[in-house]
N, C-alpha and C positions, 0 to 999 in steps of 0.2 A: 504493500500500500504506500501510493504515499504521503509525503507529509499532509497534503490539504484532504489527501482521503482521510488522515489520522486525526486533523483536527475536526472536520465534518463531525468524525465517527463521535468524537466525545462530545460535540456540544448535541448530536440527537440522544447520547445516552442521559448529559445531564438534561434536558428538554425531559426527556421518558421521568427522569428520577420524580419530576416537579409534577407529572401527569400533564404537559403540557402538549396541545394535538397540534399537528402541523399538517400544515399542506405544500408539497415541492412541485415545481413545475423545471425539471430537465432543459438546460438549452443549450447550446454552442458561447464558448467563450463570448462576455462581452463587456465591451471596454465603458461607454456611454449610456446613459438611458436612453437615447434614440435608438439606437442596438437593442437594448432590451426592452421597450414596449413592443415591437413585432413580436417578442413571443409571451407577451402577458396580456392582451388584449380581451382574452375568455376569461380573466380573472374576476374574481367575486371579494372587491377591497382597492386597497392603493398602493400603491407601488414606489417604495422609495429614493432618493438620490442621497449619495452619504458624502459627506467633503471632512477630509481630516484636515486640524488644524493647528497652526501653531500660533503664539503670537511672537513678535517682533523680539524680546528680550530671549527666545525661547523658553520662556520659563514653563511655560502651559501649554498643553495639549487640551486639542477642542476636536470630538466629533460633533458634527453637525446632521441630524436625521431630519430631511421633509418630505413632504409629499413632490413627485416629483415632478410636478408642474407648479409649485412654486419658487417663489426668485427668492434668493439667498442674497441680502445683501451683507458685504462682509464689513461695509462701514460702519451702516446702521449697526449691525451685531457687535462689533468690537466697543461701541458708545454702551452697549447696552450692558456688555458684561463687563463693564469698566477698562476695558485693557487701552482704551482712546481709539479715534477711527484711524482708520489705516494700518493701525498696530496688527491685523490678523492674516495670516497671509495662509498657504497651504505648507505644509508639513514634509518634508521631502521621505522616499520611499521608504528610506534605512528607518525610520521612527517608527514606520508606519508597522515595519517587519519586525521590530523589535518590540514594539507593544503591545499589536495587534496580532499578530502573525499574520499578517494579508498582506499582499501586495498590492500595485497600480491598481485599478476597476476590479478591486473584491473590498474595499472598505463597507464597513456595515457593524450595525449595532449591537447583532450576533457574537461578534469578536470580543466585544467585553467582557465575557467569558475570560479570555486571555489576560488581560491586563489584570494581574491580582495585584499590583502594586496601589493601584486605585491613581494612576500619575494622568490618563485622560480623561477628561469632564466633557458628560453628554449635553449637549443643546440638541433638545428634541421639538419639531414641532407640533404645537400646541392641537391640531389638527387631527395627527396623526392617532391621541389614543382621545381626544374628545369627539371624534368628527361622526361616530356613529356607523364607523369602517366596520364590516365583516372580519375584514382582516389584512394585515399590513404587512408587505414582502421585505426580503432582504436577502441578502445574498448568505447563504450557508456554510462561510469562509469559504468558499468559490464564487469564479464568477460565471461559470456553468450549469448554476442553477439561481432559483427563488424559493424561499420559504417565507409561506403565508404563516400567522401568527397573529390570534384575536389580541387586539388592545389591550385588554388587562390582564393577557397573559404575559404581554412583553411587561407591563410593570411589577408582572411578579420575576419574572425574570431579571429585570436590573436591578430590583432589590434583591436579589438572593445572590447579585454578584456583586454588589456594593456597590452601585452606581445610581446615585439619585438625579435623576435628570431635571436639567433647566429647561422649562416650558418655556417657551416663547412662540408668538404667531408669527407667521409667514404667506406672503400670497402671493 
């Protein structure tokens, strides 16, 4: 197996530990959400875009979770989580492998699983577990698939991995 089969494998075991049900939808590597809405289109929920982040001093790591039709502005967002505008920028890969286990176009909120250090802070949007979704995708630590996950099952999820997430809206 390997490694992204190996991480896959533990995050459906710890998902099964939690009773947590999923739903995967199989597809060919993809790098963009334009890529990946041709094969989630039958999907029953929303489908998200994940942008890692850092800010300007690197002192902080930022994932960012929204719906993937909305706009992520990184100014407004850095005002909002005090770091100053402009201060937030993307995260280069090496961080991204080293916290997450993921590489390029497999970032996702899945992966916090990984980070037991607790060194990246979620910014989820506010949408995603109020908005009255069936259920909200993400990439499986690959990016050859999606897993669907009811709303309040991802927040039992981040609490059980120690990740309290910053709500905020986005449109």
């Amino acid at each position: 197996m390997s490694q992204e089969e190996n991480l896959r494998s533990e995050l459906e075991k710890f998902l099964q530990n939690l009773n947590i049900q999923t739903s995967c939808v199989e597809h060919p590597p993809v790098f963009t959400v334009e890529e990946m809405m041709v094969h989630l289109q039958q999907v029953s929920g929303v489908v998200t875009k994940n942008l890692f982040l850092k800010d300007k001093k690197k002192k902080n790591l930022w994932l960012v979770s929204a719906c993937h039709d909305h706009q992520v502005n990184l100014n407004e967002l850095a005002k909002k989580l005090g770091v100053g505008s402009g201060n937030l920028r993307f995260a280069d890969e090496a961080a991204m492998l080293e916290k997450l286990k993921v590489g390029q176009g497999c970032a996702t909120v899945l992966a916090l699983l990984f980070d037991r250090d607790h060194s990246v802070k979620l910014v989820l949007d506010r949408d995603l577990v109020e908005g009255g979704h069936e259920l909200v995708y993400f990439h499986p630590m690959t990016n050859a698939a999606s897993m669907g996950i009811r709303p309040k099952d991802l927040l039992v999820f981040l609490k059980e991995t120690g990740h309290e997430p910053v709500l905020e809206s986005f449109r």
